[in-house]
Each structure stands twice: as structure tokens, then as C-alpha cells.
DRENVEXTI-655269 format. One record per atom (N, C-alpha, C): residue number from 0; residue in one letter; atom name; x, y, z. Coordinates in steps of 0.02 Angstrom, whole numbers. Example, Ala and Ser with C-alpha at 12.3 -4.5 7.8 and 13.67 -1.06 7.14 Angstrom:
<sites>
k/r/a/u/v/w
0/A/N/660/-284/390
0/A/CA/615/-225/390
0/A/C/660/-165/390
1/S/N/642/-112/354
1/S/CA/684/-53/357
1/S/C/645/2/394
</sites>
This chain:
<sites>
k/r/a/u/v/w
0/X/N/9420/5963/2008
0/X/CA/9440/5999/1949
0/X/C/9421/6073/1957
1/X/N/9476/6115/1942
1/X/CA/9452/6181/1926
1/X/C/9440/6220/1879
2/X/N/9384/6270/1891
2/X/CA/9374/6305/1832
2/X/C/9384/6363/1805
3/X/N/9409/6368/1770
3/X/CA/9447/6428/1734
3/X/C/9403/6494/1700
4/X/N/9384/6537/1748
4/X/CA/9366/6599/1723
4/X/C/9376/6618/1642
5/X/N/9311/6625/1618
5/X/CA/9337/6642/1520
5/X/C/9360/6700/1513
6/X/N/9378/6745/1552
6/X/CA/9414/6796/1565
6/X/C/9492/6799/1581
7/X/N/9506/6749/1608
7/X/CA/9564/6725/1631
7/X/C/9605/6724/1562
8/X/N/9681/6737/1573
8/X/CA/9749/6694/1508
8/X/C/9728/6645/1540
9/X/N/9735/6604/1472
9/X/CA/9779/6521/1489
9/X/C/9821/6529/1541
10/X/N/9848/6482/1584
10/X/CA/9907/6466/1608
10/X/C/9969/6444/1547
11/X/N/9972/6432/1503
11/X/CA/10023/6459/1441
11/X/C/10040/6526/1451
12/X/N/9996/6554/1431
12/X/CA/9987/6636/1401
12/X/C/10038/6663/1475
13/X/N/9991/6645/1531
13/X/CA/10040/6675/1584
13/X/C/10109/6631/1585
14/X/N/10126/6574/1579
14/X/CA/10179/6556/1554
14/X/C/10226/6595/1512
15/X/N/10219/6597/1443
15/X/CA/10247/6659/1420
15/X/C/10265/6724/1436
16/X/N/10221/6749/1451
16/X/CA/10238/6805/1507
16/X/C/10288/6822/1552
17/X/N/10279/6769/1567
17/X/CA/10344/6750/1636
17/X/C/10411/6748/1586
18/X/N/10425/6703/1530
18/X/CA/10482/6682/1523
18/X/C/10499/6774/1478
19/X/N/10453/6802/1436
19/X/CA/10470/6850/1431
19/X/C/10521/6914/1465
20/X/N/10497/6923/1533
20/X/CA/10512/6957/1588
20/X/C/10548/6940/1601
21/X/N/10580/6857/1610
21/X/CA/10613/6841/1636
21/X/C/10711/6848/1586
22/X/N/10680/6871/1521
22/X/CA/10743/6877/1470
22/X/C/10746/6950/1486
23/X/N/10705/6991/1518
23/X/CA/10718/7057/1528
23/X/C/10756/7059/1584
24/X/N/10783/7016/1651
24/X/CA/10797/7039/1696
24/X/C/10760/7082/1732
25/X/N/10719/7079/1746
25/X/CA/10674/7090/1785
25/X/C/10674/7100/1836
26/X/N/10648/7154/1896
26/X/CA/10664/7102/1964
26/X/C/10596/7075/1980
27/X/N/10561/7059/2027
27/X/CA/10529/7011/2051
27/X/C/10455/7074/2054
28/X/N/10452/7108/2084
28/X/CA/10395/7183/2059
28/X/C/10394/7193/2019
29/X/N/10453/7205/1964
29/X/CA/10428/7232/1890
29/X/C/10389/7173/1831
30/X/N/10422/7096/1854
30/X/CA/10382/7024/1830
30/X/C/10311/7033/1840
31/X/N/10294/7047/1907
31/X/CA/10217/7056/1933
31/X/C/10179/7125/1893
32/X/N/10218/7166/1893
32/X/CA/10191/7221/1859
32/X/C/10181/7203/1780
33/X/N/10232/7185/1752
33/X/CA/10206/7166/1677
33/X/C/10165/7116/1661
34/X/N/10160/7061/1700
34/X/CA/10125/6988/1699
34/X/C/10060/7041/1714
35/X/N/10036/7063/1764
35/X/CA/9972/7116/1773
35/X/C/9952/7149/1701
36/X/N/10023/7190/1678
36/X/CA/9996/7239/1630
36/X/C/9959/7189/1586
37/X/N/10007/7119/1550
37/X/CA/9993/7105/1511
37/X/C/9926/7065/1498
38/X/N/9900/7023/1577
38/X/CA/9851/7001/1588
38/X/C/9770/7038/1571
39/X/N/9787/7111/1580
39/X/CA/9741/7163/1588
39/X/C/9720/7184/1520
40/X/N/9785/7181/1474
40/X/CA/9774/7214/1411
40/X/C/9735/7148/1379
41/X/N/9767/7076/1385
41/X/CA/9748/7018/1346
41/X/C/9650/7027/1355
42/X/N/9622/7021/1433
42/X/CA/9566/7023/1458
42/X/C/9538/7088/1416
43/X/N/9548/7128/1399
43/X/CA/9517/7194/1396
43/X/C/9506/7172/1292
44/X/N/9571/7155/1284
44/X/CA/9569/7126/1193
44/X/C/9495/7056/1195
45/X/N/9510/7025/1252
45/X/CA/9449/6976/1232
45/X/C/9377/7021/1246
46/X/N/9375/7060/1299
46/X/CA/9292/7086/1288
46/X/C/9301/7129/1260
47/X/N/9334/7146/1206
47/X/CA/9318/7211/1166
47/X/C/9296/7148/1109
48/X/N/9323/7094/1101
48/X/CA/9330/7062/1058
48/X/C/9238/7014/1048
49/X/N/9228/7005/1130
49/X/CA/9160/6970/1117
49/X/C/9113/7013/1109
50/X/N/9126/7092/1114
50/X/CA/9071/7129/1087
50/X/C/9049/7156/1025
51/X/N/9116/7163/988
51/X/CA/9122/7162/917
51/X/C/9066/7097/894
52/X/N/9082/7038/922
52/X/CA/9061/6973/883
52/X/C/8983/6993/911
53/X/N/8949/7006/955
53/X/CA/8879/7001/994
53/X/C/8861/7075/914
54/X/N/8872/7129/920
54/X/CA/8868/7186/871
54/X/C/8863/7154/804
55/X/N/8916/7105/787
55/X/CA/8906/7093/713
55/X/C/8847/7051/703
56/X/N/8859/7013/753
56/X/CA/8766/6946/736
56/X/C/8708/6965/767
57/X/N/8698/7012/801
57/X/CA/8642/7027/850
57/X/C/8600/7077/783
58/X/N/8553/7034/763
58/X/CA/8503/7077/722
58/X/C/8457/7150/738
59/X/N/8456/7136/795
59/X/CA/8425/7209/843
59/X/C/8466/7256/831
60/X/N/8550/7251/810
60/X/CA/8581/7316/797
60/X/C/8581/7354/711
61/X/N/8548/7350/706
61/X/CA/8532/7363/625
61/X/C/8578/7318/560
62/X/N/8564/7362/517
62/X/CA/8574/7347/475
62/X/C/8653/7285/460
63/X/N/8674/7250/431
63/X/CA/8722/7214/409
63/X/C/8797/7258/403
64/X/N/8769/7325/370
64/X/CA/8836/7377/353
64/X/C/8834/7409/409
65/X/N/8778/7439/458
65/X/CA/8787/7469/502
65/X/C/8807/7417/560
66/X/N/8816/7361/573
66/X/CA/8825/7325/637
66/X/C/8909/7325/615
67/X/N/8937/7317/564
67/X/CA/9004/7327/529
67/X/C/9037/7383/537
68/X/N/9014/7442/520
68/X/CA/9039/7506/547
68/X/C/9036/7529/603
69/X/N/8978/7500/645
69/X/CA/8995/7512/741
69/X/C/9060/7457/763
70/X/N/9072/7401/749
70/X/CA/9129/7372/745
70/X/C/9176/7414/737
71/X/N/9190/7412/666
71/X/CA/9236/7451/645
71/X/C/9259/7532/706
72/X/N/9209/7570/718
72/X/CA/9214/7625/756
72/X/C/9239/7588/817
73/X/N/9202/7541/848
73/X/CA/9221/7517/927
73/X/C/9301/7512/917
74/X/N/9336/7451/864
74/X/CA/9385/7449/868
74/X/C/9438/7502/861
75/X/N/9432/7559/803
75/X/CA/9444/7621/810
75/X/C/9471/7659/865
76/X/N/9421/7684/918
76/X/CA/9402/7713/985
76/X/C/9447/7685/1040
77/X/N/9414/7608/1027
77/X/CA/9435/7568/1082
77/X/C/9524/7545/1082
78/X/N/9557/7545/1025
78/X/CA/9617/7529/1014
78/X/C/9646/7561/944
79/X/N/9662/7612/957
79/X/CA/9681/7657/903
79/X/C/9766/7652/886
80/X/N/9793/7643/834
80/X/CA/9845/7642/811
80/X/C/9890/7704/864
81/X/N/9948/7670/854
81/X/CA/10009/7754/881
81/X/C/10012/7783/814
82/X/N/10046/7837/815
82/X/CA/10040/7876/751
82/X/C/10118/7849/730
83/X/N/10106/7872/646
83/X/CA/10188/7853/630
83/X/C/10228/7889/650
84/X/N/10286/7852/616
84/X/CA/10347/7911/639
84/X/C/10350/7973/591
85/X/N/10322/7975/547
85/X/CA/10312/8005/511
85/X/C/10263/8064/523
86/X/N/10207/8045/585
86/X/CA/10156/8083/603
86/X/C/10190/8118/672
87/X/N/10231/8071/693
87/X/CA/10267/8102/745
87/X/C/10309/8148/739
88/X/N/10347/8145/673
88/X/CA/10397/8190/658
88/X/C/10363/8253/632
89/X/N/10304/8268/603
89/X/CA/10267/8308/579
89/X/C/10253/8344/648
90/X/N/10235/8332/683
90/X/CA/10183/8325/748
90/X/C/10245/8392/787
91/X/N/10297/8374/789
91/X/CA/10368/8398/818
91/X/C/10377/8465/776
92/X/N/10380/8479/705
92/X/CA/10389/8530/673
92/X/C/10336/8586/684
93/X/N/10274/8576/737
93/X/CA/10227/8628/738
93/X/C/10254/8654/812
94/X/N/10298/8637/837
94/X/CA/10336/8660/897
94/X/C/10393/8717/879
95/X/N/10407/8767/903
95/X/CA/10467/8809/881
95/X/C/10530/8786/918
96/X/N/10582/8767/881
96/X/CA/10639/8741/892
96/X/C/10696/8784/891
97/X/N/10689/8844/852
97/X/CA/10733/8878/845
97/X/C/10766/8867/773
98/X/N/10736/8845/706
98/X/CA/10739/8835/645
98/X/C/10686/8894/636
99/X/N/10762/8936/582
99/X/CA/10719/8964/523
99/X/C/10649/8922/488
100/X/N/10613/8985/465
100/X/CA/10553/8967/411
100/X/C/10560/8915/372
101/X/N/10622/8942/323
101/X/CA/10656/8879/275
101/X/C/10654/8846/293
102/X/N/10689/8795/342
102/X/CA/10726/8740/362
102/X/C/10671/8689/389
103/X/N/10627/8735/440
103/X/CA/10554/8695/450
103/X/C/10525/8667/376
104/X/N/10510/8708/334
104/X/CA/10466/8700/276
104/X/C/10492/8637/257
105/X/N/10565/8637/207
105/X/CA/10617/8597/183
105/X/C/10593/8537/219
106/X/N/10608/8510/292
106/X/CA/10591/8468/322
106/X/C/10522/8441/299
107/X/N/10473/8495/328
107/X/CA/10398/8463/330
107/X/C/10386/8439/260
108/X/N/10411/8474/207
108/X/CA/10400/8434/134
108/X/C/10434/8368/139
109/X/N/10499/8367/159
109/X/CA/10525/8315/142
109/X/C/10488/8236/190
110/X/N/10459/8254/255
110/X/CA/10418/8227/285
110/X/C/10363/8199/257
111/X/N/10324/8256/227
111/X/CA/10251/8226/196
111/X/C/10245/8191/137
112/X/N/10327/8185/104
112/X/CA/10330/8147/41
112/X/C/10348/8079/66
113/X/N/10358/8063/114
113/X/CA/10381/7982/163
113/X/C/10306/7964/139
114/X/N/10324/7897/144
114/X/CA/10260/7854/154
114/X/C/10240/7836/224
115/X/N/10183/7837/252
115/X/CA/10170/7803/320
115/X/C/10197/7747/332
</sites>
């Protein structure tokens, strides 16, 4: 019997993977390359994940609210949202495009009244 690294996907997980890639047309390097990417990101989500859990119960890290807010920050840091499109589109109007004053402004209001 063999034993399966707790680091390791399932053989599912890499299952999936495969059939994924495989609705992309793929060729046979780019399968290996994403089955990698995706293996790497899954591994990297579980030890971000068992350190969060060691931080929240490990009494040596203070307080109850403070072992919660280093969590909170790790996950933050460690895996931070993309910005919206909304932050993106903002993000674009501090670039000069060749729009009048007006037309920027007009925009950026009409931007910051979107919801995220």
C-alpha cells in the first residue's frame, strides 16, 4: 500500500484537472503546465490553510481577537482579492488618454457611483 503525501491532491482532484484541460484542448505541455499550476496553488491553499488553523488554537499566540486578526491579515497578504472592475476602471482614468478634463471627471463620477 501506498502512502499519500498530506500535501499531495487527491488523485480525484488531479483527476479533475485533467478532464478540465482536457475540454480546453490543450496540447499535452500546456495539460502538464496547468495540472502543475493547479497542483501548486491547491498545496500552497492547504498550508496557508493549516497555519491559519495552528494561529487560531495555539494559545502562545495571544489573545483570542488577536490570533483572529493575524489570520485574518495572513489571509489578506497571503491571497488578496483582484480588484474590481470598477477599481480597474478607476485605476485606468489616472492614465492620460487623451480625454478632456470633463470627460475624465464625468466618467470617474459615474464610476465611483457603481457598486463593487
Amino acid at each position: 500500500m501506498t502512502q499519500q503525501h498530506p500535501i499531495a491532491p487527491p488523485p480525484e482532484l488531479v483527476q479533475k484537472w485533467q478532464q478540465e484541460s482536457d475540454s480546453w484542448h490543450y496540447s499535452a505541455k500546456d495539460i502538464d503546465q496547468y495540472i502543475a499550476a493547479c497542483a501548486a496553488q491547491w498545496g500552497a491553499d492547504q498550508e496557508l490553510e493549516a497555519c491559519c488553523s495552528i494561529a487560531l488554537t495555539d494559545p502562545v499566540c495571544g489573545t483570542k481577537h488577536q490570533r483572529s486578526m493575524l489570520v485574518r491579515h495572513m489571509r489578506e497578504r497571503r491571497r488578496p482579492k483582484p480588484p474590481s472592475l470598477k477599481e480597474q476602471a478607476l485605476a485606468l482614468l489616472k492614465v492620460e488618454h487623451g480625454l478632456n478634463v470633463e470627460d475624465l471627471d464625468l466618467l470617474r463620477r459615474a464610476l465611483e457611483q457603481l457598486d463593487d
